[in-house]
Every structure is written in C-alpha cells, then in structure tokens.
N, C-alpha and C positions, 0 to 999 in steps of 0.2 A: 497899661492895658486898658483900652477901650469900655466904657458902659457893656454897650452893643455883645464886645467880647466874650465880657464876665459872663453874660445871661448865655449866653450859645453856651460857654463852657460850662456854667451850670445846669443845663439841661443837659447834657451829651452826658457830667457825671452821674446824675441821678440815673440817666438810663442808662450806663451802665452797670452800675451798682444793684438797680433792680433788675436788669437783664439774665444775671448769672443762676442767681436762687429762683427766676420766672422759670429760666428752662428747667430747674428740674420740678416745677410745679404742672409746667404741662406735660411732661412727661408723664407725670407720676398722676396725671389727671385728677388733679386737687387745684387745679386756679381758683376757683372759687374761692377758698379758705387763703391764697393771697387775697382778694379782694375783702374775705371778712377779717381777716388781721388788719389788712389798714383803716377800717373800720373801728374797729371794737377795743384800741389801743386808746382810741379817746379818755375813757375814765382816767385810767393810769397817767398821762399827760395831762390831766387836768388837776388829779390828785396829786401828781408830784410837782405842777406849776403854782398851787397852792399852800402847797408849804414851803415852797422855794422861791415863790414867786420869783424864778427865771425860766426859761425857755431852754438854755445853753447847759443848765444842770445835769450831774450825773443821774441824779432822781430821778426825773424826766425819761432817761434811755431806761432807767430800772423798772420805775414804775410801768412803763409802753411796753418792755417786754413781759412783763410778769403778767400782763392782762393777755396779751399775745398769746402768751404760751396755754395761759387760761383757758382762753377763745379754746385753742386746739385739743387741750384736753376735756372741754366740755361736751365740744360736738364729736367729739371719740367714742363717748364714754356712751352719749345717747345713740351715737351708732349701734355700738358692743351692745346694747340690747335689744337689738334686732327688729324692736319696731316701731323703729325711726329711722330710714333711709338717710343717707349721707347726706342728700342736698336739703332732704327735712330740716334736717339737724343745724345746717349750714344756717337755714332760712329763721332758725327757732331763735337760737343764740347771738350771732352778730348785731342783728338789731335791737336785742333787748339792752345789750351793752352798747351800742353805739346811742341806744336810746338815751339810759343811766348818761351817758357822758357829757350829751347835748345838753341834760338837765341839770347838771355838774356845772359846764360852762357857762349856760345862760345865767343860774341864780346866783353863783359865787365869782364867776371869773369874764362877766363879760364885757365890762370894766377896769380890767386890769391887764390890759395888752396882749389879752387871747379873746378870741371873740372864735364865731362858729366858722366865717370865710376865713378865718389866719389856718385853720384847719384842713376845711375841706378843698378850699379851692387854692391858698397859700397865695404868693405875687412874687415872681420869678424876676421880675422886673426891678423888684426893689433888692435884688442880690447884691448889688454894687453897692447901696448904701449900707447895708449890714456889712460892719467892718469888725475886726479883730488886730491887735497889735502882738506880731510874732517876730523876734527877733529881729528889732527895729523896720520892721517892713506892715505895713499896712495891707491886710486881704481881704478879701470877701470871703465873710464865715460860713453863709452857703454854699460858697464853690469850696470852700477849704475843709465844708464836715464830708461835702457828699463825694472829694475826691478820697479822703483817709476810708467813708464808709467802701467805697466801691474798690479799693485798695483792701480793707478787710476779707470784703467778699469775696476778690480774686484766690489770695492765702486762702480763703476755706475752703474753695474749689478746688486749687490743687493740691493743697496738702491731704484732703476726702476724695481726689476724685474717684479713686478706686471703690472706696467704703460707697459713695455715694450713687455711682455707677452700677454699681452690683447691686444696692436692694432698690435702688430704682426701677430694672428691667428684672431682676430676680429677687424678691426679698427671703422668699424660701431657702434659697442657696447662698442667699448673705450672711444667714440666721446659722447655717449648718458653718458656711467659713469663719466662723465667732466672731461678725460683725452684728450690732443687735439695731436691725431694723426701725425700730421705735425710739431709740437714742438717736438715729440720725435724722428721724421725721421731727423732732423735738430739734434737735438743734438746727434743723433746716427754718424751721418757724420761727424760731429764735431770730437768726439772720434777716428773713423777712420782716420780723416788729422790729429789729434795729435802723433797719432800710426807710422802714416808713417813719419813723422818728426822727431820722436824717435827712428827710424828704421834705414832710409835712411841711415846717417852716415857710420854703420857700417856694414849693409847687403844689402841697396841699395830698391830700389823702386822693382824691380823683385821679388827680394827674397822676400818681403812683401807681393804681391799679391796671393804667393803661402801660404804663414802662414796663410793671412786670407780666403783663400779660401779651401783648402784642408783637413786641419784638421776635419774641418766643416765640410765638405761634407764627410767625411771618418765619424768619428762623428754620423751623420743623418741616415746613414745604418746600426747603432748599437742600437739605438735608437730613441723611441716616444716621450720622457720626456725631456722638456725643459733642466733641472736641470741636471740630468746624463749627455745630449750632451754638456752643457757645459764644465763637468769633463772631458768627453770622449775627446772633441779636446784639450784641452790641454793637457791631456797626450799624445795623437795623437802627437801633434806640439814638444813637448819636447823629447818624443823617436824618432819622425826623426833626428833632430838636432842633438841629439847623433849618431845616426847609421850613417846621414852625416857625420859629422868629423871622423866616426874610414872609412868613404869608402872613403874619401879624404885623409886619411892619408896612406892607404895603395894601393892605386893606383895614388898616389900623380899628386891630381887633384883639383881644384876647391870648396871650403868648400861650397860655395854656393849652387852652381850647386849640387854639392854632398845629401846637404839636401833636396832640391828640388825631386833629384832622389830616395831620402829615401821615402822622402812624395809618391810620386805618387808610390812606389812599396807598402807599406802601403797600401794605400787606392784601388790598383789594389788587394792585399787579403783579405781586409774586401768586395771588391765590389764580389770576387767569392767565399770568405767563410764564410760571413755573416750568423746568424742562420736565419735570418725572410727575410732581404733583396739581400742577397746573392744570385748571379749565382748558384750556387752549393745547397744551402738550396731550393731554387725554381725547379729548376728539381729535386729535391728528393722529394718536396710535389707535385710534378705536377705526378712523379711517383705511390706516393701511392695513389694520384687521379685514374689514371689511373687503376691500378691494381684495388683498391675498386670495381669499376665501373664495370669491367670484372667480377670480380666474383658477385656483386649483378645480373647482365643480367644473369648469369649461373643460380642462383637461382631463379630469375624471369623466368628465361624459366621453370625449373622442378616446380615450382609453378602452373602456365599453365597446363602443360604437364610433368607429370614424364616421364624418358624415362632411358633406359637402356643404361650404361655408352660406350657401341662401336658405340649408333648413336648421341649421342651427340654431335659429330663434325661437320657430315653433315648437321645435324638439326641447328646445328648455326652459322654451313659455317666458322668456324673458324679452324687452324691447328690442327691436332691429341696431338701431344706434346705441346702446349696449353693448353689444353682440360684438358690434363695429370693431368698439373702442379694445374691448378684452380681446379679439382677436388680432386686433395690430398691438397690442402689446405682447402678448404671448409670442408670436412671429417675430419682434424686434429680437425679446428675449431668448428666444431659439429654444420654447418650450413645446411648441407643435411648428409643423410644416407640410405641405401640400405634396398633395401624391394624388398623380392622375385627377385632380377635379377633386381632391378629398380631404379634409384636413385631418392628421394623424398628430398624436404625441409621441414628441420625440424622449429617448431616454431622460434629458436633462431637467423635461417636463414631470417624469415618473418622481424623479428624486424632488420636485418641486414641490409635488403633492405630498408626496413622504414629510419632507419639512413641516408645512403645514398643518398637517395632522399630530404630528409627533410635537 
C-alpha cells in the first residue's frame, strides 16, 4: 500500500468515525460541546502520557475520556442552575481545562514526544511511518486505531440506534419508554473523547472538530432520515479527505488544513445547491411561489370582472409586459380564454386558484 494511500485512508477513517457520534451532535444541537471535548481531553492525555510515557496506552484512552466525560458534566451541572446558559457554560469550562492541559504539556511533557502541535494540529502525513506489527504484517497505527475506532462507532450506532433515535428527537418519550436520556448523552460523549483520542495523534484536535462537525451538518441539508444522514456524512467526511490530500498535494500545503478547506467548500455547495434545503432550491420555490401567485390574482381579477386584454394592466396596476407574459401563459395553460374581445376564466382556471390558495 502506497504512502499517498495510507494518508487518504486515514483521513476517510477519522471522518468516519467522527461522522457518526457528529450527527447526533447536530441533531441534538450540542456541536459545540464536540468541539469542547476535543479540547478539554488535553489534561487527561497528558496526565496519562505522563505516567505511561506512551501515547498508544490504555491510560491515555482512560485518562481522555474521564476529562470528557468531566467536560460534559461540568457544563451540565452550571447549566442545571439556571444562570449560566448552555453556550456560557461551554465557553466557561473547556478553556479553563484545555488551559490546565497546555500547562501540563509545556512544563512536564514538551520534551518527551508530546508537544502542543502533536495535539492540536497532529501530522497526518506521518501515518505511514507510525507502524505496528500485527500478525506478521506491518500497519499504519493511525490508519489501524481510527479504522477499529470508527468500526466502534458504527456497533454503537446500531446496536442504540433506536435508544439514541428517540431521546434525540424526543427525550420526554425516551424517558417514559425506560430509555434514560442522560445515560445516553454520557455515553454519546464518551464515544466523542474516545474518537478524539484516536484522532489527536495523527490529525490533531482541530482537524477532529471539523470531521465531527461538518460532514454532519453538510449531511443535515441532504436529508430528514436519520439513517441516510448518517450514510451521507460519512461519505461527506471520506470525499473531503480525499479531495484534501490531492489540494495539498498540488499546492503543496497543509493535508489538514487542506481537508478542512475541502469540507467547508463541500458543505458551501450542498448549502447553495441543495434540492429541499439549498440557497439556490429555495429561491427557485420561492420563484414559482411567486409566479403562481401572479397568475392565480390575474385569474381572480377576470373571475370578478372579465376585462379585455389592453386594460388589464391598468386595472391591476401592474407593467404591460407583465401582463404580456402572465397572459400567454395562463392561455397556453387553458386557464382563461377570450370571448368576444374579453378575456374570461375558464373552469380549469377556478380550480387553479383553489389550488393556490388552499
């Protein structure tokens, strides 16, 4: 397998892995608190790179999650008392722990093969060189954690996707089917600190917040269906990855950054060429809104009053070449038709209006 390979395949893992646990973060309109878990996981990877001095250790995934889970019950807790808004809370805690963690790393560990870029920004490019020997076969241990992580994530989603389905869109009536809402916001944030632990390494805490957040949201404008939006950001997250590495290769730039600017140019065309939710789908219905509209009032006035086609302008105060247009269309349509010098609606035209209205 290819250098070149390894890295596409490792980025395509990571977003998927962090694609799955994204959508029910936007759904559940808590992205943020993905972006402050990958954050605020710092200590806990520090503290357990510290005593383990490895990277690869189980402590490392313990330690990331237990601050994870931290994060989310901190900013819960200052929520639950009411006067601290949720994104306060957000803004109060992740930096104070992402703070702690920077200071953690620079004075104890930035010298000993963690520094603050192995973190936040990771090097995706060096996936090929991170190797593991498994069953006489030599792999890339980035491409080989964040395929098992994003193989985790999968089993969580569908062995919960019901439990997690339902107090997503209803947690009132999750709560009453004896699913407990708050067990599965904890183990959802769980999966996120684990995600980002299996990330960090080799794309960095940044480059995470975008996997789990963008695809998603790219994703969301495609579709209403749980089930597709999960298909959707993951292929969302795996074709940026790719289109990153060939824009970083030939503007020899940044692989990160690069997928990053893949994503957000992505989700910048589904947001204006979207069929239902799109910029461009929206003014085209809002168009044949309009247009409708004009011609049912044309028909609603000759319903009233038939009137002969040269004072139909002034009688409805609208332009001549207006007039033009909405009357050869109405005619082609066989919604009015001329009687002695008059233009009248015809029945097909009554029910045309009916439509419209109703």
């Amino acid at each position: 397998m290819s250098d070149d390979l390894i890295v596409i395949l490792t980025g395509a893992a990571c977003a998927i892995a962090c694609a799955i646990p994204g959508c029910f973060l936007v759904l559940r309109g808590i992205s943020l608190i993905g972006d402050a878990i990958s954050h605020a996981v710092l200590p806990g990877i520090v503290i357990a790179f510290l005593i383990t001095n490895s990277l690869s250790a189980w402590p490392v995934v313990i330690g990331a999650s237990a601050v994870g889970l931290l994060t989310v019950f901190l900013i819960e807790t200052l929520t639950r008392t009411r006067r601290v808004k949720e994104d306060a809370s957000i803004a109060v805690v992740f930096p104070a722990l992402f703070a702690l963690g920077v200071l953690l790393l620079v004075q104890y560990a930035d010298y000993r093969d963690l520094d603050p870029d192995c973190v936040l920004h990771g090097e995706i490019l060096h996936a090929p060189l991170m190797t593991i020997e498994l069953f006489g076969a030599t792999l890339s241990r980035p491409l080989f954690v964040l395929t098992i992580a994003a193989a985790v994530n999968l089993v969580f989603a569908l062995v919960f996707f019901k439990e997690l389905k339902l107090s997503t869109f209803d947690a009132g009536l999750a709560a009453a089917s004896g699913f407990s809402p708050i067990l599965l916001h904890y183990l959802l944030t769980g999966v996120v600190s684990l995600t980002t632990v299996a990330s960090f390494e080799s794309v960095g805490a940044i480059l995470v917040v975008a996997f789990l957040i963008v695809p998603a949201a790219t994703a969301y404008l495609l579709t209403d269906r749980l089930g597709p939006m999960l298909v959707l950001a993951m292929a969302v997250g795996s074709t940026a990855a790719y289109l990153g590495f060939e824009l970083a290769v030939a503007l020899d730039a940044s692989v990160a950054g690069s997928m990053t600017v893949a994503m957000g140019g992505l989700f910048l065309l589904v947001w204006l060429a979207a069929p239902r939710e799109g910029v461009l789908g929206r003014f085209l219905r809002n168009r044949r809104r309009k247009e409708r509209f004009a011609l049912a009032l044309v028909i609603e006035h000759l319903v009233r009053e038939p009137t002969a086609a040269p004072d139909l302008a002034p009688a409805l105060r609208w332009p001549e070449q207006r007039i033009t247009e909405l009357v050869a269309t109405l005619t082609t349509r066989g919604h009015i038709a001329e009687n002695a010098g008059v233009l009248v609606a015809t029945k097909a035209g009554s029910e045309f209006v009916s439509d419209v209205v109703d």
